[in-house]
Structure formats: structure tokens, C-alpha cells
C-alpha positions in Angstrom: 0.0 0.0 0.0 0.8 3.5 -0.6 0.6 6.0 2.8 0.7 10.1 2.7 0.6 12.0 5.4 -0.1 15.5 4.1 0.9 17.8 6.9 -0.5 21.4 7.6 1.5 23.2 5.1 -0.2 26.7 5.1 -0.4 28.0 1.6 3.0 25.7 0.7 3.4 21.8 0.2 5.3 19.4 2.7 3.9 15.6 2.5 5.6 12.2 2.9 4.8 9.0 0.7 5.5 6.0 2.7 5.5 2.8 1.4 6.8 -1.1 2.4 6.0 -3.6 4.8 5.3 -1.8 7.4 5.5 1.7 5.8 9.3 2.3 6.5 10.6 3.7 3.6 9.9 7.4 2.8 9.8 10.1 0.8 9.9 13.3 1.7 8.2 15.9 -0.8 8.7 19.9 -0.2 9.2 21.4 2.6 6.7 24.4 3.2 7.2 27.8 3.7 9.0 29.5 6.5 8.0 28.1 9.8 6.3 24.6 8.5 9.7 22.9 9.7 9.2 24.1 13.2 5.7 23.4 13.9 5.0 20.1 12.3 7.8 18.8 9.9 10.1 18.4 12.3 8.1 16.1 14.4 6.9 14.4 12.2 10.3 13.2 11.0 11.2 12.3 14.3 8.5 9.7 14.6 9.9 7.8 11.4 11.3 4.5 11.3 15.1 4.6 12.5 17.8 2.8 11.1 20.5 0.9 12.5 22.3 3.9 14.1 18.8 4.3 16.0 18.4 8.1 13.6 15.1 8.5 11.7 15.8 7.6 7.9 14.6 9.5 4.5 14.8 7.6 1.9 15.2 10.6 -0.8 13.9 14.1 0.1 11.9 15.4 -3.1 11.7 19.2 -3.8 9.3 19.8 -6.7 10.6 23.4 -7.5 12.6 26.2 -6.1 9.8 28.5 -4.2 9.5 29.2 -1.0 6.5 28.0 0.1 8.0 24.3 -1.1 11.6 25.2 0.0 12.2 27.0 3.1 11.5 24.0 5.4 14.0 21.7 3.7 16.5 24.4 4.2 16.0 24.2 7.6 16.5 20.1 7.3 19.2 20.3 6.0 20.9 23.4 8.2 19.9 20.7 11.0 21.7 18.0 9.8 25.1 20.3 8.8 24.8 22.1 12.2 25.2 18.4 13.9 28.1 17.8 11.9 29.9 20.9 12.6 29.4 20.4 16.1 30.2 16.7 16.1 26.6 15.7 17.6 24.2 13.0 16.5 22.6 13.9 13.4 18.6 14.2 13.9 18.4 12.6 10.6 19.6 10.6 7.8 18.6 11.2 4.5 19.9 9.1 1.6 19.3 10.8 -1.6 17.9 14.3 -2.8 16.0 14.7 -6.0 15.8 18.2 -7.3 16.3 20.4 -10.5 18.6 23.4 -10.2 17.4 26.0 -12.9 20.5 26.5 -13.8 21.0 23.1 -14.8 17.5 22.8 -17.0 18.5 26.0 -19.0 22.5 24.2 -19.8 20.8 21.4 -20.6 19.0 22.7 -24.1 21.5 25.7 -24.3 25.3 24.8 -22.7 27.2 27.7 -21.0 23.9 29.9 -21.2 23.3 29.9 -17.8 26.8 30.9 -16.8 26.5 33.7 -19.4 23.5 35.1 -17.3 24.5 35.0 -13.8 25.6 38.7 -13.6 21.9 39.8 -14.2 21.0 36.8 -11.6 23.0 38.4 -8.5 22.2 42.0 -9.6 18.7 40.5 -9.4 19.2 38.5 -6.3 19.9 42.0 -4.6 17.2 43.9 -6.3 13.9 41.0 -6.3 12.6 39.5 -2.8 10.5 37.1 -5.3 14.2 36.4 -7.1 16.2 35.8 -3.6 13.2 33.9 -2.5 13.0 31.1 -4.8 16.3 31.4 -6.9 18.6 32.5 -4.1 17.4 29.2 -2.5 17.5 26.9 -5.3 21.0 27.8 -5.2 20.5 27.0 -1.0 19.9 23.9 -1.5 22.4 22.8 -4.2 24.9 23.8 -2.2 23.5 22.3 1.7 23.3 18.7 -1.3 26.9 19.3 -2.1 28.2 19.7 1.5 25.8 16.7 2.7 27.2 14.7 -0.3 24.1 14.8 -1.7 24.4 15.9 -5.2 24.0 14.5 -8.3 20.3 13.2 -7.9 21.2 10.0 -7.6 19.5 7.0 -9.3 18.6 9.6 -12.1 22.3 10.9 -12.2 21.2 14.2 -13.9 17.7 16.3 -13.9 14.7 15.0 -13.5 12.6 15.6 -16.7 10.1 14.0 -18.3 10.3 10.6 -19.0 12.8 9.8 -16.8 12.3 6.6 -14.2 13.4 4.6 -11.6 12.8 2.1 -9.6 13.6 2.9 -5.4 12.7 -0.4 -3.2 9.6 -1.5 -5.3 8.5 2.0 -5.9 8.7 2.8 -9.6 8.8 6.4 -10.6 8.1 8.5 -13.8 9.3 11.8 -14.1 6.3 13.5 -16.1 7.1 17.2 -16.1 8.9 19.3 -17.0 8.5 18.7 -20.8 11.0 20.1 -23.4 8.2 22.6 -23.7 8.5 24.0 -20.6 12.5 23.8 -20.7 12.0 25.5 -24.0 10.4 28.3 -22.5 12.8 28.7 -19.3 15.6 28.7 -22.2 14.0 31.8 -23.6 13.2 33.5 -20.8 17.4 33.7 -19.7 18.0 34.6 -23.9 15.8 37.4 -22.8 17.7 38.7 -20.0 21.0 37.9 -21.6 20.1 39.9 -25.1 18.4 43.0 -23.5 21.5 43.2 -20.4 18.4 43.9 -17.7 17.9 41.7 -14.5 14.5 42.7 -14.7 13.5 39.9 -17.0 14.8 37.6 -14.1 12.8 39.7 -11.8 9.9 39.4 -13.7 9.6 36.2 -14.2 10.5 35.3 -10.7 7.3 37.5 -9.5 4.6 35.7 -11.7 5.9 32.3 -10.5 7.0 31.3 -14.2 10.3 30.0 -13.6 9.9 28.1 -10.5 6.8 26.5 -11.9 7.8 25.6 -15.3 10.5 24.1 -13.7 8.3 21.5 -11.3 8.8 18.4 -11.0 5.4 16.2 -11.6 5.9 12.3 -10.6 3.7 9.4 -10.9 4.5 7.0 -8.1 3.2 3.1 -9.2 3.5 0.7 -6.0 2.3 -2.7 -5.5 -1.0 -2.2 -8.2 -1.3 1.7 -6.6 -0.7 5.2 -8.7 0.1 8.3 -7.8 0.8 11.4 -9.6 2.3 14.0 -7.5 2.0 17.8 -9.7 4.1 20.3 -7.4 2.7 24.1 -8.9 2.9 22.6 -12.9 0.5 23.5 -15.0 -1.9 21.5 -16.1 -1.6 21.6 -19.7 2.3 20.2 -19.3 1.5 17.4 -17.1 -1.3 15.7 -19.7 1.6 16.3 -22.4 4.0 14.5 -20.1 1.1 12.4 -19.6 0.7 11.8 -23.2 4.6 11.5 -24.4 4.9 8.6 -22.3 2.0 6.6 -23.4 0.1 6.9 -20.1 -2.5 9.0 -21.2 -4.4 8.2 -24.8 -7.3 9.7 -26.0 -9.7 7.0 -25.3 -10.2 6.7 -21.5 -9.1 9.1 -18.6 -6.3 8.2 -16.7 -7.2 6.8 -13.2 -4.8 7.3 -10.6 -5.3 6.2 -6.4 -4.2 9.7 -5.4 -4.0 13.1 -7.0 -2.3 16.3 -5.6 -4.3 19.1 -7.5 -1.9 21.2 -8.7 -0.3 24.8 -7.3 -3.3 24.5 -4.5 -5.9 24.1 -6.5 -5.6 27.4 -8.5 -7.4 27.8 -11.5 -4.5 29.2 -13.2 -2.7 26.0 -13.7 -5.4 24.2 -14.9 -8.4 23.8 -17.5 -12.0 20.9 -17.1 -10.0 19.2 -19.9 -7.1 18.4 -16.6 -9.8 16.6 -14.6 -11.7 14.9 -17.4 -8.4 13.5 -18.7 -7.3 12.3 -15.0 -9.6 10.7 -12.8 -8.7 9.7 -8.8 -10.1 8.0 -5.9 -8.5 10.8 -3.3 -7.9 14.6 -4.6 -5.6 16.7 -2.4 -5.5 19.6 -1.7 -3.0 21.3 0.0 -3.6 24.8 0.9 -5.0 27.7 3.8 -7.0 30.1 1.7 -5.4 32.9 3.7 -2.5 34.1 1.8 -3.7 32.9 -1.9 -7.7 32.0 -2.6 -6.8 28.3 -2.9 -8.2 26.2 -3.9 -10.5 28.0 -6.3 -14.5 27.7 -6.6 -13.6 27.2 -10.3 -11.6 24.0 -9.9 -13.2 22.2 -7.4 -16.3 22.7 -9.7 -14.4 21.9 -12.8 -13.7 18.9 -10.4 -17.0 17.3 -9.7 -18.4 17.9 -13.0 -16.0 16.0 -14.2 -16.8 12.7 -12.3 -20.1 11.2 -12.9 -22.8 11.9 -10.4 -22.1 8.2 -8.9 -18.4 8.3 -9.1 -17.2 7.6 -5.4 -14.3 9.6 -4.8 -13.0 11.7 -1.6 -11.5 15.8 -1.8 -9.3 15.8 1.1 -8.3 19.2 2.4 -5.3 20.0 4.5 -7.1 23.1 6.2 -10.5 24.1 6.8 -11.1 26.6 4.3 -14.8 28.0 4.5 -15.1 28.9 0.9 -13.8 25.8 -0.4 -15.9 23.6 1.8 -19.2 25.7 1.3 -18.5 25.4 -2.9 -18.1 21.3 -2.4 -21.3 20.8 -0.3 -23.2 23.3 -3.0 -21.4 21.0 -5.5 -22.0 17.9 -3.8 -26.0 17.5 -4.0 -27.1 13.9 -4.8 -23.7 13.0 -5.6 -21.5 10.3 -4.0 -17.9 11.8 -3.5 -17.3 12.6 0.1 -14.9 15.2 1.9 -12.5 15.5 4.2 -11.1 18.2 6.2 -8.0 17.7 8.6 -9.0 18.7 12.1 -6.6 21.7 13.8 -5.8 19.2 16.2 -4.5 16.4 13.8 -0.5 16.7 13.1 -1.6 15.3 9.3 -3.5 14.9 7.3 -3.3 10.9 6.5 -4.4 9.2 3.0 -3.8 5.2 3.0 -4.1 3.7 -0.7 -4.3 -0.2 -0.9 -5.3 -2.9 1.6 -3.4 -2.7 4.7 -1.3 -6.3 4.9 
């Protein structure tokens, strides 16, 4: 069986994806904002499965894209862990592997030596854009905390994570769907930009509307003992059912149907289109979001949502918070039909979604 345990990530992601036995491997994906490490994560972490040293183990930390409501708790993992080190203490942690994309590394890999040719306008940018230091500035964070922890590399994918990569990690198969050369395409142009006009105000820019971290996300769909998963960081939804497409899990014919499905970017309606939710059906759709600092998720997709199931369709929308708007627009929506939903309580440290018969 497959086991999530979303936790309260206020307007950001932070989830793990345990699997095995007895659920003792783990993945780690995101981090949440500023804060999230400190009132939840960390706990959470501690109560994992330790290995033979008697420390808590993390199979591979996943971090979908560089923004800071998915990054700044993972910084704080991994300022943890180096901290212990330094001061020759028991580490609180072990984490195996890191999976993540450096932009920097996306845009060499269409265009060599383009990156490098752009980072002038980066730092002048990093000074200049809060958005810029706040998802760039730790992108580069994290690379190097994955160098110093010997972490780098991605390993079992031994280079970026794009689409159509996959591997296999202790009976857990996984596809890399997104990003598409579409999207790397576009992140390519968008450092030609910068690079021909000489301003760090393209960087800016695109930094401020969210286009760089979220072309860049990583989308994943996690198969495991006869249960799916596809995990869609902020993508958009038009990339993922290409991804979708290019490796022959999507067809025209039928919907895919996946066990669990994290809506996209919190459930705006700006990543996604009714053609997202006819095309991929689910037996649990999370969302993970507050309402407070964004209006996610939107009335627009939870409606484009339900009216894309059939009125008997049984199917749950989970929700990490109690938003009022959202869960007024579902129980308009829900009428004679059969989906259910669930809310995680203030008091619960998780929200917790098993997929597949306990053994």
C-alpha cells in the first residue's frame, strides 16, 4: 500500500509517501514555507522508522521546485543536519538521496554555457527581487547544503529530472512526467531574454509571476504494489497531460485513473483547465492549501472537479485546512452526488491518506 501523510503546510506543500511492509521507507516531498519545519515537519520526521544507528531515515527528500513555500523547510532540514556535523553531535536525521532540478542546470541542458553567461543579471537580481532571492537565491541553497551533505547528483537519475525519466527505489517505480521540453523551452528563452536586453529585470519578472519556479516542477507518478500516484508540485496542467501523453500513459480513449492526485499549485485555477480533470480521474484529490495568503483552492476548480466525475463516481476531496469557501462550494457542489470530503481537524499533526489494503 501507498501511505501520505499530508501535513498542515499553510499556503505551501510538505507531504511524505511511505511505502513497504510496514511503511518504512519514505519520501519526503517539499518542505513548506518559512516556519512549517518548526511546527510540524520536524516532528513528524522524528516519529519515522530509524535505522540501525537508531536516527530517523529518509529515503530521498523530493523538492518539486525552487519557491519558497515548497523550499524553506527543507532548508531548515538540511541546516539541522550540517549544524550536527559541525558540532560533532548525532545527526537528527539521515537522509539518503535528494532529488531536485537546479534551474540553472535545465537552462545548460537545451542551451550549454547559457546559464553561466546570465548570472551577472541573476546576483544583480538577487539584490534587487525578494521574489528572485526567495525562490532562486534558494535553489542555489539547497544545491549547495546537497553538495556539503554529499548529496548531489540526484542520484538513481544521475542528472535532472525531466520528463520521461524513471526509476525504480525499493519496489517503488517512478516516472518523471514534467517538465517537458516545452517547458525547458520556455525557461531557455526566458534567460536569452535577460541575456540579449543586459536587464535583470526579465529575471525579476519572471521570478514575481511564479514562471520560472513552476515551469521548472517536478510532476511524478508513483506506481507501487498495483497503486498510482501522480504528484503535480505548482505545474501547470496543460504540461502534465503532455507528459502524460509523451509517455504513453495517457491516450485519447479513456481518462487516466490514478489512487491519489495532488491538484496542482493548491488548486488554482490558473494551472489548470475541465480538460485536466476529465483526462485524470482519482479515488482521493488533495489539496494542499489555507486560503489565507492565496484564494486556494479556487470555486472554479473544485467545480471543474466534480463535474468532471459522474454523479455516482465515489471519490474523496481531502483538504489539509479548513477553508470556508472551499468547503461551502463542495457541499453546493455535492448534492445527490457520491464523492465525500474531508477536512484535517486543527488538532491532527496530518492529514493521512492510506491507498491499498493494509497487509
Amino acid at each position: 500500500m501507498l501511505t501520505f501523510d499530508f501535513l498542515d503546510a499553510r499556503h505551501g506543500d510538505s507531504f511524505l509517501v511511505r511505502w513497504g511492509p510496514r511503511d518504512e521507507r519514505v519520501m519526503l516531498v517539499d518542505g513548506g514555507p518559512g516556519g512549517v519545519y518548526e511546527a510540524s515537519l520536524r516532528d513528524r520526521l522524528t516519529r519515522l522508522e530509524p535505522g540501525g544507528d537508531g536516527v530517523p531515515v529518509i529515503d530521498v527528500v523530493c523538492l518539486s521546485h525552487v519557491d519558497d513555500d515548497h523550499a524553506a523547510g527543507l532548508l531548515r532540514l538540511f541546516a539541522e543536519i550540517r549544524r550536527a556535523r559541525r558540532e560533532e553531535l548525532p545527526e537528527p536525521f539521515s537522509v539518503t538521496r535528494l532529488w531536485f532540478n537546479a534551474v540553472e542546470e535545465l537552462v545548460d541542458r537545451r542551451a550549454p554555457g547559457l546559464s553561466a553567461s546570465v548570472q551577472p543579471l541573476v546576483e544583480r537580481a538577487l539584490t534587487d527581487s525578494g521574489a528572485v532571492k526567495a525562490s532562486y537565491g534558494q535553489g542555489r541553497a539547497i544545491r549547495d547544503e546537497a553538495a556539503a551533505l554529499g548529496l548531489a547528483g540526484n542520484p538513481l537519475f544521475d542528472g535532472p529530472l525531466t520528463g520521461g525519466a524513471e526509476t525504480t527505489l525499493d519496489d517503488l517505480h517512478v516516472t518523471v512526467v514534467a517538465p517537458d521540453d516545452v517547458a525547458l523551452a520556455q525557461l531557455e528563452k526566458r534567460w536569452r531574454q535577460a541575456k540579449q536586453r543586459g536587464d535583470p529585470d526579465v529575471i525579476s519578472a519572471a521570478y514575481t509571476d511564479g514562471s520560472v519556479p513552476n515551469l521548472s516542477s517536478i510532476v511524478l507518478l508513483l506506481r507501487h504494489d498495483g497503486r498510482t500516484a501522480l504528484l503535480t508540485g505548482d505545474a501547470r496542467g496543460d504540461r502534465i497531460l503532455t507528459g502524460l501523453r509523451a509517455g504513453g500513459l495517457l491516450t485519447d480513449s479513456d481518462p487516466l485513473h490514478v489512487d491519489l492526485l495532488k491538484l496542482p499549485h493548491h488548486g488554482s485555477e490558473r494551472n489548470v483547465e475541465p480538460d485536466f480533470f476529465e483526462s485524470v480521474h482519482a479515488d482521493h484529490y488533495v489539496v494542499s492549501a489555507d486560503g489565507v495568503r492565496h484564494h486556494h483552492p479556487h470555486e472554479d476548480t473544485l467545480r471543474w472537479l466534480v463535474e468532471s466525475r459522474d454523479v455516482d463516481d465515489a471519490y474523496v476531496v481531502h483538504l489539509t485546512n479548513e477553508i470556508d469557501f472551499a468547503t461551502d462550494t463542495l457541499k453546493a457542489l455535492r448534492g445527490r452526488r457520491s464523492f465525500e470530503i474531508d477536512v484535517r481537524r486543527s488538532t491532527d499533526p496530518a492529514l493521512v491518506v492510506e491507498v491499498g489494503d493494509q497487509r
